[in-house]
N, C-alpha and C positions, 0 to 999 in steps of 0.2 A: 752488140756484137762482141766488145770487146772482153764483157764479161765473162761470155760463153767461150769465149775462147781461153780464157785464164782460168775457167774453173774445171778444163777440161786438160790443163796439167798433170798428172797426177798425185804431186802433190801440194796443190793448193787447190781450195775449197772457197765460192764465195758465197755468200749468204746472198741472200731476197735484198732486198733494198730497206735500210732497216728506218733513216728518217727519226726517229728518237733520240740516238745516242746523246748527241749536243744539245739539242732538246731540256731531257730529264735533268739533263747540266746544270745549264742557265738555269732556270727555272727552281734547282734543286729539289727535285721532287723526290721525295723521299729521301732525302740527304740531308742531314746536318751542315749549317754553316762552313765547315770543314770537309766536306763531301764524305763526311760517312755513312753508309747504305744502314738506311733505320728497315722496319718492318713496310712502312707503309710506300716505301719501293718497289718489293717482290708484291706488294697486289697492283699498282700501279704498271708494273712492266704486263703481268699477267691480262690484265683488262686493256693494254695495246694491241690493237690487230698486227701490225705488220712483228712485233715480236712473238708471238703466239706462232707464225710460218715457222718460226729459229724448231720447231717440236718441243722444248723443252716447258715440262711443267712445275708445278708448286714446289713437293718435294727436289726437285732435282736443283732448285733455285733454293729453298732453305739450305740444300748439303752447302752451295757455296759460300755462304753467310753463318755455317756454324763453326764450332771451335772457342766459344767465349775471345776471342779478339776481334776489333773495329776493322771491319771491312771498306776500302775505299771502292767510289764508285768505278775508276780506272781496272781495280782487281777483279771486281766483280763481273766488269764488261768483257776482262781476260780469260773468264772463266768462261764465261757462256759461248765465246769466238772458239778458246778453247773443245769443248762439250760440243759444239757443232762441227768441228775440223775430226775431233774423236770420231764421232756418227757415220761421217763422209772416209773414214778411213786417211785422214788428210794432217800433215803436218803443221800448212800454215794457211790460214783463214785471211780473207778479204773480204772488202764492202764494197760494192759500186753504187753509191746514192749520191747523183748528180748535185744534189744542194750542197754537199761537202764540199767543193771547193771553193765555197765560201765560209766554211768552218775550217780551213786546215789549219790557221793555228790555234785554236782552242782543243781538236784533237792529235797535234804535236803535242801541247804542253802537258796531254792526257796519256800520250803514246811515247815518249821521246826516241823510240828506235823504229817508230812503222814510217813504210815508204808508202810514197805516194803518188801512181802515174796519172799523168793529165792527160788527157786525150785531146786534141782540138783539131777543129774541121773548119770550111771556109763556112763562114758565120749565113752567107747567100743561100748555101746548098741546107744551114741548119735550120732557115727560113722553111724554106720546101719541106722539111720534115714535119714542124711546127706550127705549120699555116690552119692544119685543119684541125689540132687540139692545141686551143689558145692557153698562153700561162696562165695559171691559176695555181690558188696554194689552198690546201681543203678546207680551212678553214675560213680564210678571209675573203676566199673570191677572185674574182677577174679585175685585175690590172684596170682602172678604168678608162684609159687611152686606149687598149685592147680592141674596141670598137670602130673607136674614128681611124686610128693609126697605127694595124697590125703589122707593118713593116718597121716602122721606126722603133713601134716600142720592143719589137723583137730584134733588132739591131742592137738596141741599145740595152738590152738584156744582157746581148751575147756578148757584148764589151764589155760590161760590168761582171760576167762571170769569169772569161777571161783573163780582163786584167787583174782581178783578187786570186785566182788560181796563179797567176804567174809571180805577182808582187809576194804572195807568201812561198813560192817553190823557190823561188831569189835567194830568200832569208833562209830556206832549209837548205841547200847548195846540193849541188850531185848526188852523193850519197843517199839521199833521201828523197831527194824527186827529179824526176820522166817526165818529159814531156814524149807524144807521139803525137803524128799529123797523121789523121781518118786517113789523108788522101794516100800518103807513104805505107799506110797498113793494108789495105787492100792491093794495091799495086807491086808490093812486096811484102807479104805477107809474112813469110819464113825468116828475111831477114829482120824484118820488125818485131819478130814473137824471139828471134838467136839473142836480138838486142834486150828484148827486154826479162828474157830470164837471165841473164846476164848480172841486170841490175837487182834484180832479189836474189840473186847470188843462187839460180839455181841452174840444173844442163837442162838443155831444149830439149820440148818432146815432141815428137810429130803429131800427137797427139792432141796438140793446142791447134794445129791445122784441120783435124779431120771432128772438131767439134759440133759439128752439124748432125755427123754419124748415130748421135748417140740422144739427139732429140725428138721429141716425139710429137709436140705441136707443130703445124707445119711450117709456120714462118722462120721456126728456130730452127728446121731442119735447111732452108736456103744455106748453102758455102759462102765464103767469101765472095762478095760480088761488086766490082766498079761500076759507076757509072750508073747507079740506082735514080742518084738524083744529079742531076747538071743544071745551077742556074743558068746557063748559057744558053743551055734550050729550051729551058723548061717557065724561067721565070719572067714575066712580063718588066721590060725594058725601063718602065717606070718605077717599077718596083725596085731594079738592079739599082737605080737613079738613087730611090729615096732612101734605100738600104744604105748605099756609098757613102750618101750627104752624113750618116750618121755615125758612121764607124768605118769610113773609107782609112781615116789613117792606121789605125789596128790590123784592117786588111796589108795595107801596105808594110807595119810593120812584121809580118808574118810573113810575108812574101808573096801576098796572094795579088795578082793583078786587079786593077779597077778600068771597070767599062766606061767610067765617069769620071774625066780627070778633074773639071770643073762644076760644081753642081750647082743648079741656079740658084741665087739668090734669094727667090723664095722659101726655095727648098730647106735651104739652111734656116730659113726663119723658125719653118715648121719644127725643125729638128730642134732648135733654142726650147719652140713653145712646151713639146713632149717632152723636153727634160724637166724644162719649171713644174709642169705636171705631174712629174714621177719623182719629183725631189718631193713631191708632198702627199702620194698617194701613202696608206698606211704598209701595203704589201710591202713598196720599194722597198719604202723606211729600214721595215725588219730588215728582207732581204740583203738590202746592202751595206749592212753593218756586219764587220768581222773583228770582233775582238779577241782577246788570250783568256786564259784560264784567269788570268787575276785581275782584268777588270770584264768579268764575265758580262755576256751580254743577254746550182745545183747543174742548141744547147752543147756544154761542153762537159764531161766526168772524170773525174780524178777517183782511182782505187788505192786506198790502203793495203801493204802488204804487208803482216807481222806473224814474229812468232814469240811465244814466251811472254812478252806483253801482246798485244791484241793485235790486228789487222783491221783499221778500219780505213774507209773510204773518205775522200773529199770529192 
């Protein structure tokens, strides 16, 4: 939701959900040691599905890389956020791909002027969203606790994305990161959309409210709407239970009430055993590493807002 509503600005633009950028990084895929964009980058981007959505093709990707000077990979990702904000008639380009805020400082030390809003919702209600398409990452699979304990380990998902969105927006201070509460955006909608052009330094348009207007699938076309999901009524009591046992103190430090102020014993056991589990599944592992650009290495979403250099997402 949040995206449809920032992209419906007019001026900012946000891209599909791109999932690569940090990616090709790490990896250096197509990049010299020094991240500068060789040949075997532009087929590589090219042969990615989710950037092939961006439209842009071969030649338009060779203009950015010629001129006989070393293109970095940061310039080049400028280009394309660029080249798509152009298309959309849009000054400043965003990302919304949830697994970035577990990359935000590798794409701060990429971006050092893009901001970046975090969105978070009560972890209980993210449950109810996520119950019935379990985490998975396309290429490695399902979580293997997934099965026995899709509460806890979606509990303890939502506290690991969390707290690494929050531990690196600390380090970037104000200036550079938002937080918003799901629950405070829908409820006040206008004030929450006043506040956060504010923070990209741009005037509110009413237009970020009547986003729905202007969509064509029908889910996208729903307005803002409270009260879609309520664990309170909606989530089995055991569940609220094993949920708490895992990540009660995160709710509390958010502000969000607990329906369990004591959780059994065993409860707690369980929630020990899922962790030694996920400390050693291979998905976690990745996932929950978040390093910087120099010692190179997604529910809640953080968006990148930039101009001039890029706009990307955490």
């Amino acid at each position: 939701m949040l995206q449809r509503i920032v992209n419906a600005h007019p001026q900012i633009a946000i891209t599909p959900e791109t999932h690569w950028i940090p990616r090709f990084f790490k990896k250096r895929k197509g990049l010299t040691s020094e991240g500068v964009v060789t040949p075997k980058l532009i087929s590589g981007l090219l042969e990615e599905p989710r950037f092939t959505r961006l439209g842009i093709g071969r030649e338009e990707l060779l203009a950015m890389t010629a001129g006989g000077r070393p293109v970095s990979y940061a310039s080049l990702v400028t280009a394309i956020f660029d080249s798509y904000g152009k298309a959309q008639g849009k000054a400043l380009v965003g990302d919304k791909t949830p697994g970035y805020v577990r990359r935000m400082n590798t794409l701060h030390d990429l971006w050092p002027e893009a901001r970046f809003v975090h969105l978070i919702r009560d972890g209980r209600d993210v449950y109810l969203s996520m119950r019935h398409r379990p985490l998975h990452d396309p290429k490695v699979g399902l979580f293997d606790t997934w099965a026995e304990e899709p509460v806890l380990t979606a509990a303890l998902w939502w506290e690991l994305n969390v707290r690494r969105g929050r531990k690196a927006g600390n380090s970037l201070g104000p200036g550079l990161y938002c937080e918003i509460r799901y629950e405070s955006l829908v409820a006040h909608p206008r004030e929450e959309c006043e506040a956060l052009s504010a923070f990209l330094g741009l005037p509110y348009d009413d237009a970020m409210l009547r986003f729905n207007e202007t969509q064509t699938k029908k889910k996208a076309r729903r307005p803002i709407t409270p009260g879609l999901r309520d664990w309170r009524t909606q989530m089995p009591a055991g569940d609220v239970e094993r949920f708490e046992a895992a990540a009660g103190d995160l709710l509390e430090e958010l502000g969000y009430s607990r329906a369990c102020l004591r959780p059994q014993p065993e409860m707690l056991e369980s929630v020990s055993r899922i962790r030694n589990l996920l400390s050693q599944d291979p998905v976690w592992i990745h996932d929950s590493r978040q390093r910087g650009v120099t010692d190179v290495n997604e529910v809640t979403s953080s968006t990148a807002i930039g101009s001039g250099d890029a706009s990307v997402q955490g």
